[in-house]
C-alpha positions in Angstrom: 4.8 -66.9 -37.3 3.4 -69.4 -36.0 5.5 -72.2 -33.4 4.6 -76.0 -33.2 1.4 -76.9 -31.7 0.2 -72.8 -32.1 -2.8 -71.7 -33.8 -2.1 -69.7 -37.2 -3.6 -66.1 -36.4 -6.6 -64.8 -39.0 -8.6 -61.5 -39.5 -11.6 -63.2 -38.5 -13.7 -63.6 -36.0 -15.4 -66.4 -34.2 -18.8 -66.6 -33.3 -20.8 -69.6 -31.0 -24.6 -69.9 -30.7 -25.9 -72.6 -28.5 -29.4 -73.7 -28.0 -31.4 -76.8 -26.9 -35.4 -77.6 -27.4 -37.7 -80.1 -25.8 -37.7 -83.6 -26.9 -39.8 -85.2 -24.3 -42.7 -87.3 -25.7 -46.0 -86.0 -25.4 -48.2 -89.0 -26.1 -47.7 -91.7 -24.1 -47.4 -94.7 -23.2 -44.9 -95.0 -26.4 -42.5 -97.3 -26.8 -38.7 -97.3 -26.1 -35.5 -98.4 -27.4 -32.4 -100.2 -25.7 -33.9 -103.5 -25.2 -34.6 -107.0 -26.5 -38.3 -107.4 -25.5 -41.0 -105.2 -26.0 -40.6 -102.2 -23.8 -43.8 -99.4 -23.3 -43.4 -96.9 -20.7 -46.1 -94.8 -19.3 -44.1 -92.9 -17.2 -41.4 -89.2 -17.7 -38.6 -89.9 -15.1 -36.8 -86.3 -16.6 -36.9 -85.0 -20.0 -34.7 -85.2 -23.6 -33.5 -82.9 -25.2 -32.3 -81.8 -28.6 -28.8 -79.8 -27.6 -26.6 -78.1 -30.9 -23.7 -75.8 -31.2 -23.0 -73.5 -34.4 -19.5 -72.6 -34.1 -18.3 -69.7 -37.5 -14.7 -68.4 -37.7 -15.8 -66.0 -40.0 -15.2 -68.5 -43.6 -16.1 -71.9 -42.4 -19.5 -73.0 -39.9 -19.5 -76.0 -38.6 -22.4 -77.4 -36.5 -22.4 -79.9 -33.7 -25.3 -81.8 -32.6 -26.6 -83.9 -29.6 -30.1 -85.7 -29.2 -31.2 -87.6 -26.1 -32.0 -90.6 -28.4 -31.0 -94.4 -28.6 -30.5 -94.1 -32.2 -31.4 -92.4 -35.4 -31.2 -94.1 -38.9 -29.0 -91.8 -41.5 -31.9 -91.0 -43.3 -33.9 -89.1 -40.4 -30.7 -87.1 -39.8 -30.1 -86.2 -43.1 -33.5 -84.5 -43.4 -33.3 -83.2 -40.2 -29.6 -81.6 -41.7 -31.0 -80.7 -44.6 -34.2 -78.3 -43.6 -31.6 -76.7 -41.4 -29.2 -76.2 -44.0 -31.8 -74.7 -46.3 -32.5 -72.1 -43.1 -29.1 -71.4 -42.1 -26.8 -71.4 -45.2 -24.5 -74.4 -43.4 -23.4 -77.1 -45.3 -25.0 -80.7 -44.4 -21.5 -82.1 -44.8 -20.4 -79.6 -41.8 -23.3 -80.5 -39.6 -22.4 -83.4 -36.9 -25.4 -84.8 -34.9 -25.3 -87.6 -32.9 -27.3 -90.0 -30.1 -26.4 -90.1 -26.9 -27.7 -93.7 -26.7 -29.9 -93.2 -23.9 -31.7 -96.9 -23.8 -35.0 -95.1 -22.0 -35.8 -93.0 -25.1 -38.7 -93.7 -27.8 -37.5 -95.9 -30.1 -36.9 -93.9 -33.6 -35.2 -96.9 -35.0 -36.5 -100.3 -35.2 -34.4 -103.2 -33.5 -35.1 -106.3 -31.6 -38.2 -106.4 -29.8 -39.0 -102.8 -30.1 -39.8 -100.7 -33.7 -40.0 -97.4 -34.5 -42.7 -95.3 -33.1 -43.6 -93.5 -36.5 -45.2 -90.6 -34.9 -42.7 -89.6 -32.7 -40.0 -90.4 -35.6 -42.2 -87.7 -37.6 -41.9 -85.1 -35.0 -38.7 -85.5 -33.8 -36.9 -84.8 -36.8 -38.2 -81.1 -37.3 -36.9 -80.9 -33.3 -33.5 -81.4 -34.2 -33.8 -78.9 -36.6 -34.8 -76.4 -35.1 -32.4 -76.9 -32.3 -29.6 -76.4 -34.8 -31.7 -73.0 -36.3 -31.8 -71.4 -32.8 -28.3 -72.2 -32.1 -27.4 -69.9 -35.6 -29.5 -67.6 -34.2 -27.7 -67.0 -31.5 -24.1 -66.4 -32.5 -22.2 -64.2 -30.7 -18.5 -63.4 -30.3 -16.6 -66.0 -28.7 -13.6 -68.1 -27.5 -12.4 -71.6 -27.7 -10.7 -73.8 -25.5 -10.2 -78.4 -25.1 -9.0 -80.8 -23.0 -9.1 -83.7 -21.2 -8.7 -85.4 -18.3 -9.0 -89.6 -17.6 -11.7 -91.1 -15.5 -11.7 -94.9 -15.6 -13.7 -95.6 -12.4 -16.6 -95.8 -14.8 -15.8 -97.2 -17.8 -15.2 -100.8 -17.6 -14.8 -103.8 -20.6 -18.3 -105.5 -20.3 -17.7 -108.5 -22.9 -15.9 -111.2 -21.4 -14.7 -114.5 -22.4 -16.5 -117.3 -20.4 -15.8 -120.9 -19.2 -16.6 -123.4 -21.9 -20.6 -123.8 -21.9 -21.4 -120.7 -20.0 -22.1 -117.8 -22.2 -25.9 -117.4 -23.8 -25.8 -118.8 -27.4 -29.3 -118.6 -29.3 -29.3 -120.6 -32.2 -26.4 -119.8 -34.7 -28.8 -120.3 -37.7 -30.3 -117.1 -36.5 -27.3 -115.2 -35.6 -24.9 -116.0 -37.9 -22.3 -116.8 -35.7 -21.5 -120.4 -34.8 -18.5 -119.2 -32.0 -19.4 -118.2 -28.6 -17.1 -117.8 -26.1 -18.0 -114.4 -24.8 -20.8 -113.2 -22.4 -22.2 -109.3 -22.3 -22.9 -108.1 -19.0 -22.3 -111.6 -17.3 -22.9 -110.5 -14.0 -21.4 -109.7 -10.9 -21.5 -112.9 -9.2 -20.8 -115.1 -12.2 -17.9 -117.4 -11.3 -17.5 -118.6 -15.1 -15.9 -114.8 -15.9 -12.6 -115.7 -17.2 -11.3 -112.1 -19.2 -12.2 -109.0 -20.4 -11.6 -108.9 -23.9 -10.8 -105.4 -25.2 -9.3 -101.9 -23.6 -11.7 -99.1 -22.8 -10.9 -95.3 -23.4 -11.0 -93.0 -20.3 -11.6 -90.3 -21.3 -13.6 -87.5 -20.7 -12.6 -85.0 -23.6 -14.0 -81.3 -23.7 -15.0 -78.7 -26.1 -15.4 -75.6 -24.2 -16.8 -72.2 -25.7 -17.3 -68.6 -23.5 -18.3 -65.3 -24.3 -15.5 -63.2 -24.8 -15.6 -61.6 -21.1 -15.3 -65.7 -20.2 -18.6 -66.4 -18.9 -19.8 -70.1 -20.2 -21.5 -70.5 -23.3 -21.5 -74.2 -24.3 -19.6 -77.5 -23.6 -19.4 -80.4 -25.9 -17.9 -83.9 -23.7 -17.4 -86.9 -24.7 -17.2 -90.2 -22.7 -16.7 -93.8 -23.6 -19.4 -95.7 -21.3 -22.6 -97.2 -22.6 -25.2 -95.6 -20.6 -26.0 -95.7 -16.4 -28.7 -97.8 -15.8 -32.1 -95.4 -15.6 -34.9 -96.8 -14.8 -35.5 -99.0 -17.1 -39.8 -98.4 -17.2 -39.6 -94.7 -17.7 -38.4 -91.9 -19.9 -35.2 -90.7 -19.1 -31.7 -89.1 -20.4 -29.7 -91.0 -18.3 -26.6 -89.6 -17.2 -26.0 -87.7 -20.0 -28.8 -85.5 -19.4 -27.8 -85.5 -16.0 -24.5 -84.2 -17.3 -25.5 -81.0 -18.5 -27.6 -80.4 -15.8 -25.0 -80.4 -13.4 -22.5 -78.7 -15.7 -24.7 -76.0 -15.6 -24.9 -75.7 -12.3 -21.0 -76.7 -11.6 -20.2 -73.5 -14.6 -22.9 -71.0 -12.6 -24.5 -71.0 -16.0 -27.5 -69.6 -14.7 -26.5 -66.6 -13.0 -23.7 -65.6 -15.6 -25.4 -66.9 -18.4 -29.0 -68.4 -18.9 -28.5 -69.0 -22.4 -25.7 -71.9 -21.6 -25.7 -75.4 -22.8 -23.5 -78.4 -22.1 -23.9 -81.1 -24.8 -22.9 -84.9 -23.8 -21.7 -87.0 -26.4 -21.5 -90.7 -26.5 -17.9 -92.1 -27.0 -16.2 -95.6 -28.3 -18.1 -97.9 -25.3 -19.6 -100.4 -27.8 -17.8 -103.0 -25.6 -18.2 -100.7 -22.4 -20.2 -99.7 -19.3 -19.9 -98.2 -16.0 -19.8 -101.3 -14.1 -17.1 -103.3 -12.9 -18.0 -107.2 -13.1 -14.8 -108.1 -11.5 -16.1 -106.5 -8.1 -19.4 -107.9 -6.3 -20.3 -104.7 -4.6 -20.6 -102.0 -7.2 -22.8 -99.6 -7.2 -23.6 -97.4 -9.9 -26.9 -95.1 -11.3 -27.1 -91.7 -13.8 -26.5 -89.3 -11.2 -23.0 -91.0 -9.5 -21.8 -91.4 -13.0 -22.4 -87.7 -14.3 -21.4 -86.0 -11.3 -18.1 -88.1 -11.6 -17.8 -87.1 -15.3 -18.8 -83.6 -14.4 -15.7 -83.5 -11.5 -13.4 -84.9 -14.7 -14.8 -81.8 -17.0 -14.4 -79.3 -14.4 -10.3 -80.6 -13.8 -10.3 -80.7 -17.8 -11.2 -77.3 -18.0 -8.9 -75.8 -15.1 -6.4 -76.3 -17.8 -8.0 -75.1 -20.6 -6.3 -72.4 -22.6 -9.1 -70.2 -24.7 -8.3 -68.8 -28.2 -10.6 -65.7 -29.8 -10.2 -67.3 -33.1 -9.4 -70.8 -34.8 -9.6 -72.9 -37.9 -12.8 -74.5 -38.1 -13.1 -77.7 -40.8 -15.0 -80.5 -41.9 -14.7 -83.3 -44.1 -16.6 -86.4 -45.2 -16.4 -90.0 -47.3 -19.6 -91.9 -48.4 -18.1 -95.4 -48.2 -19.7 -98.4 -49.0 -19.5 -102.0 -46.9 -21.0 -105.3 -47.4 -23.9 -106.6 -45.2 -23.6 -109.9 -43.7 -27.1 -111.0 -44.6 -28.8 -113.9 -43.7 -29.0 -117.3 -46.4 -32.7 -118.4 -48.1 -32.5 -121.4 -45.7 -32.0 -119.2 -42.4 -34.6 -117.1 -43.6 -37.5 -120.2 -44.1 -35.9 -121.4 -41.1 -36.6 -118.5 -38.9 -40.3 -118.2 -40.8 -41.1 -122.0 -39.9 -40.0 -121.4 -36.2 -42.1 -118.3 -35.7 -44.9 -119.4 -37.4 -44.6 -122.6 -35.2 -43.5 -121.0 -31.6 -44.2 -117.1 -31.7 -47.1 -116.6 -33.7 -48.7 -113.1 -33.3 -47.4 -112.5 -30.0 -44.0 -110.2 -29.5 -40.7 -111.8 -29.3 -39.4 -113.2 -25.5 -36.5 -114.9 -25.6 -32.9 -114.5 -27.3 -33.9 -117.3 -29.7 -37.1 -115.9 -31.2 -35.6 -112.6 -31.2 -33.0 -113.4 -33.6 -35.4 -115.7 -35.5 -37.1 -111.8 -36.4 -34.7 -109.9 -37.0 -33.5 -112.8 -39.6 -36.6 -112.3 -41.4 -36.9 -108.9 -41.2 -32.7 -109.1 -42.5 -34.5 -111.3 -45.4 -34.7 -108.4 -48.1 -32.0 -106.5 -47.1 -29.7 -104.7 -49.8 -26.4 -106.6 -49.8 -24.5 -103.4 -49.2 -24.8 -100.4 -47.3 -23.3 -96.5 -47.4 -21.9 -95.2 -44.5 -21.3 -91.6 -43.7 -18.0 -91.3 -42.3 -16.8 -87.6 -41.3 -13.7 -85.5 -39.1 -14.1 -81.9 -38.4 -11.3 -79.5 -37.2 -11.4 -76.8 -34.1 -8.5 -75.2 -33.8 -6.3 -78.0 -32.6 -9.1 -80.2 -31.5 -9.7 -82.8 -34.0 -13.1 -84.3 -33.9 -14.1 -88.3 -35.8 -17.7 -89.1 -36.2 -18.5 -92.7 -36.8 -22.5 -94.0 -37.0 -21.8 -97.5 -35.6 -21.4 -98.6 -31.9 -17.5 -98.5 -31.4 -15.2 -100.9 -29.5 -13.1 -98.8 -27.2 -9.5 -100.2 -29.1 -11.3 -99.2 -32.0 -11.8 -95.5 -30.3 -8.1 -95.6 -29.1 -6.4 -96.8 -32.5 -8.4 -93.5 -33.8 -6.5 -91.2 -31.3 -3.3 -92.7 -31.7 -3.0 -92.1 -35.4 -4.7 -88.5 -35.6 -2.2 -85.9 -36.2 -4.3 -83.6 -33.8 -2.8 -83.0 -30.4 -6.0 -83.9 -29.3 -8.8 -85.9 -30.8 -12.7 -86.6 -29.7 -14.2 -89.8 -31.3 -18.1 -90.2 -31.2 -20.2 -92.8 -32.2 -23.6 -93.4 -33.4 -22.9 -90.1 -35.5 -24.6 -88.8 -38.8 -26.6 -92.6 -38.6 -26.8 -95.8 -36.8 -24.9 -98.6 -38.3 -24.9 -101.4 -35.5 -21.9 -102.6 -33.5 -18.4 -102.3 -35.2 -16.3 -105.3 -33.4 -12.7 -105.3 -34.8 -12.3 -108.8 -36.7 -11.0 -110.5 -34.0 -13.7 -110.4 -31.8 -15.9 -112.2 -34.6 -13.4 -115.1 -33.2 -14.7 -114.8 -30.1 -18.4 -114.0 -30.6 -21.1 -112.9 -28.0 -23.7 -110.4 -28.4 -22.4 -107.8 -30.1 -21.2 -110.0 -33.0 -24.6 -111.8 -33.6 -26.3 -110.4 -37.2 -29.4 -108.3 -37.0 -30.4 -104.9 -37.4 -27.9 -103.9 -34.5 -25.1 -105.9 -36.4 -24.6 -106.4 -39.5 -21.8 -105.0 -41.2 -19.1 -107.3 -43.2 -16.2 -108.7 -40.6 -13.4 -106.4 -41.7 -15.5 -103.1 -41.4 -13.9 -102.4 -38.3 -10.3 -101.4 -39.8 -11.1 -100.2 -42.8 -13.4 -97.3 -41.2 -10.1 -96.6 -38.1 -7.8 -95.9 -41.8 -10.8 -93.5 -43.2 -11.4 -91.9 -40.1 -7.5 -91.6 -39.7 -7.4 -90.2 -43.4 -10.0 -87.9 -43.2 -8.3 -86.1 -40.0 -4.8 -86.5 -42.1 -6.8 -84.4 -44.3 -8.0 -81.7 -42.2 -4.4 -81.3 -40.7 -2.7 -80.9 -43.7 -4.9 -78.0 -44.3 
């Protein structure tokens, strides 16, 4: 029998393939995501990469996805889930792939000053595919393990509320939001800082998989920090593909096994980054911030107990919300102002930004589907959520999951913009303001912590 917190025991067997394939853009210069002015880069600073994990416990697959990417609308990753479906026999609704949010990547979806780049949209998709067919490919026998160990020296609050008059407000008209009191990334000098306004998850969680003589076969982390500041005019991974390059290396993953691949997932940090604004000397960049989250993942794992079998699971809910879309009047409103000041020329400033992306809001359906979804290994409960998370948002998650332990990762299955918790819509600043990276109705934010929170119920009760 089994005790509290044990794994039942099965007949079966489990299995984990790994695999990663070449992302990199080939044509350049192409443009890239992450920014609010147009953004082309002629320049490879180190490459992307498509990373998946197939993990089979001899009933259930499940498949777990990573693509150095800013964001992918639903719709690309639903095609991309289905050809692989079709080639390995794995359910779409068991397939989890995510962005790491890399903000030096080619833009795949369209937001502020920067759209889609159609052709590499086309060929991407086929890439993630394929990564998730090789990693099927390669089962072999294998053993599971998790954990966790905190690391807050890089994952800081970055929305604070500001002395009266100081925080950037472009016309409310255009962003729908007629409070501002808060300021994104204010700035380390900035004497008008007054608070933080949320708490930040620390962290780093673990997935760990090994053959079944224990050499290293695949990692899956997850942090909650926004990205690490690459350079901003060149391709790049940022720390996460730093991550698993030094994961690698940490794991002796090429001398024990070449076939190795560490996967790094982006967390709750829709409200967070690596740097501290409340200190005027910090110092941060990709490679300080993955080999500190690499140091945390090695101490996770030195107390990581591995199991030759566990129940694998996956589960989830199509739900509907309503968009907060723009009125007729702030739609002619933004026209007039960009036929009169912007003309054929890109966007360049936080006004005529948001006078776009009301326009391009104009036809907008007044509701959209989001694909909400938990999976289950062994005692590891997993929530996927396609919407930049707040960290308390992230936190309320893991509180109420009946898993001992539980890994929430946004920007999953879709991108559905920012999701602040309704209070912050008191407050205001960036991440509040409506346009293609924000848009969902003001209580979105709770009801998708109670799905996520049933859907893992779910999965436990199982």
């Amino acid at each position: 029998m089994s005790g509290p917190g044990s794994l039942e025991l099965d007949a079966g067997e489990l299995r984990a393939g790994a695999a990663t394939v070449d992302i990199t853009p080939t044509n350049l210069p192409i443009r890239t995501a992450g920014n609010l002015t147009l953004t082309v880069v002629s320049k490879i600073h180190d490459p992307l990469h498509s990373r998946a994990v197939v993990l089979d416990n001899g009933s259930t697959r499940l498949v777990l996805a990573v693509v150095d990417s800013c964001m992918i609308s639903r719709e690309d990753l639903d095609e991309a889930k289905s050809a692989a479906s079709l080639a390995t026999g794995v359910p779409v609704e068991n397939m989890l792939v995510s962005a790491t949010h890399t903000h030096s990547a080619p833009a795949v979806y369209g937001c502020h000053g920067n759209d889609a780049e159609p052709a590499y949209r086309a060929w991407l998709i086929p890439r993630i595919t394929e990564s998730i067919v090789l990693a099927a490919r390669n089962l072999r026998p294998a053993r599971a393990g998790w954990g966790k160990s905190d690391l807050p020296t890089f994952v800081h609050c970055r929305l604070w509320v500001m002395q009266p008059g100081a925080a950037i407000h472009p016309n409310s008209a255009f962003t729908g939001q007629a409070t501002n009191v808060v300021m994104m990334n204010p700035g380390h000098a900035n004497t008008n800082k007054v608070r933080q306004t949320g708490p930040v998850d620390p962290a780093v969680t673990v997935l760990s998989l090994q053959t079944r003589d224990g050499k290293p076969l695949a990692l899956l982390a997850n942090y909650s920090t926004h990205y690490a500041n690459a350079p901003p005019q060149e391709i790049s991974a940022d720390y996460f593909g730093e991550f698993c390059g030094l994961m690698a290396r940490e794991l002796h993953a090429t001398h024990l096994n070449p076939g190795f691949v560490a996967l790094m997932s982006n967390g709750t940090s829709g409200d967070a980054n690596c740097s501290d604004f409340s200190k005027t000397n910090w110092v941060v960049n990709p490679v300080l911030v993955a080999k500190a989250v690499a140091a945390a993942a090695m101490q996770a794992l030195a107390e990581v107990t591995y199991h030759d079998w566990v129940p694998l699971a996956a589960v989830e809910r199509r739900v509907p919300f309503n968009v907060r879309l723009p009125t007729q009047e702030q739609v002619a409103q933004a026209r007039a102002y960009l036929a009169t000041k912007v003309g054929d020329r890109p966007t360049r400033t936080w006004e005529e930004n948001y006078a776009r992306e009301t326009v391009l809001m104009a036809d907008w359906p007044a509701t959209k589907e989001l694909k909400l979804q938990a999976l289950q290994v062994g005692e590891l409960g997993i929530g996927a959520i396609p919407c930049e998370t707040y960290g308390s948002t992230g936190l309320a998650i893991k509180q109420a999951s009946p898993f001992p332990l539980t890994m929430v990762i946004s920007l999953a299955n879709g991108c559905s913009g920012y999701l602040p918790p309704p209070d912050q819509f008191n407050l205001g600043g960036y991440s509040t303001w409506r346009a293609r990276t924000s848009y969902l109705e003001t209580g979105a934010e709770p009801k998708i912590v109670e799905r996520v929170r049933e859907l893992l119920k779910r999965l436990h009760q199982r």
